[in-house]
C-alpha positions in Angstrom: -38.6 -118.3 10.3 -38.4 -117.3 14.3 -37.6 -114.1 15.3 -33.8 -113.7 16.2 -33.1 -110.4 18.1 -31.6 -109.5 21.8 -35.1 -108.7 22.4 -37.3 -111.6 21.8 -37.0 -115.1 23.5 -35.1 -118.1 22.5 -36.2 -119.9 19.5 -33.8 -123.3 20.3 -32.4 -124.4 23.8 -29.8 -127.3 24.3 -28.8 -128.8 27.2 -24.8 -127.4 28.3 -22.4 -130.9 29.1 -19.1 -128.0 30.4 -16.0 -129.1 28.5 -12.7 -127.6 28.0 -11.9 -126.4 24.6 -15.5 -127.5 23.4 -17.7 -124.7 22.0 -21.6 -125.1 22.5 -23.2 -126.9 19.8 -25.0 -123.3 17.8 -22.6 -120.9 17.9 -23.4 -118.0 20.6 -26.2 -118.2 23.0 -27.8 -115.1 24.0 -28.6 -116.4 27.7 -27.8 -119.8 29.9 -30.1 -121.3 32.8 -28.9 -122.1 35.5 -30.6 -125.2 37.4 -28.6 -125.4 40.8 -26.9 -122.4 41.7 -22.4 -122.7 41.5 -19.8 -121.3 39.7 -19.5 -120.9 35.7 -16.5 -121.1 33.7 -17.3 -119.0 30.6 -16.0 -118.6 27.0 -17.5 -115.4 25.6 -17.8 -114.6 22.4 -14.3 -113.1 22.0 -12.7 -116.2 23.1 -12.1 -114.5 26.6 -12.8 -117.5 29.7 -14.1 -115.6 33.1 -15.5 -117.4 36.1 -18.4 -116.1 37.5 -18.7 -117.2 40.8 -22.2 -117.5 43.1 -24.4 -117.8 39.6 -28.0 -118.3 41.4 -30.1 -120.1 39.8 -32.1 -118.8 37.0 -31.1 -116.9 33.8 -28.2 -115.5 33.3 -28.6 -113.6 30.6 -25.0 -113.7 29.0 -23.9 -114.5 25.6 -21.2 -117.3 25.3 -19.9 -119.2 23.0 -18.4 -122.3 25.4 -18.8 -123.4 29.4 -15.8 -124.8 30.5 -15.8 -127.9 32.8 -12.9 -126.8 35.1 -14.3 -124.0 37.5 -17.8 -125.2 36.8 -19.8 -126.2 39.7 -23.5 -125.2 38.6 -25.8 -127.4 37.4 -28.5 -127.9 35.3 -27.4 -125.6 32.7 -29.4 -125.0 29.6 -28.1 -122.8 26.3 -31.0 -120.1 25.1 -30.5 -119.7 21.6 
């Protein structure tokens, strides 16, 4: 069985399709990649939605448990599990 700590690096990735109301398909991920740079409409883990605006693209190395689609404008996102 993989590894599964903060410290090691993700053992699953899915592709992120934003939705409202819609949590991503494994639970939590522990980071999200960003391919185009934009805005992200985050659930966290708590349930709590924050936008984080001017994302650039690369890892952003938050855990979240949902993207929403309104106040989404990045791109190319990926879940690390």
């Amino acid at each position: 069985m993989a590894l599964q700590t903060s410290t090691h690096s993700a053992g699953a990735i899915r592709a992120i399709t934003p939705a409202d109301a819609t949590d991503l398909p494994l639970q939590g991920c522990r980071a999200i990649h960003v391919g185009v740079a934009g805005n992200i409409s985050i659930v966290d883990l708590g349930g709590i939605t924050t936008v984080i605006t001017d994302v650039a693209a690369g890892i952003l190395p938050v855990q979240a448990k949902g993207v929403n689609a309104t106040g989404t404008t990045a791109t190319g996102l990926i879940a690390l599990y």
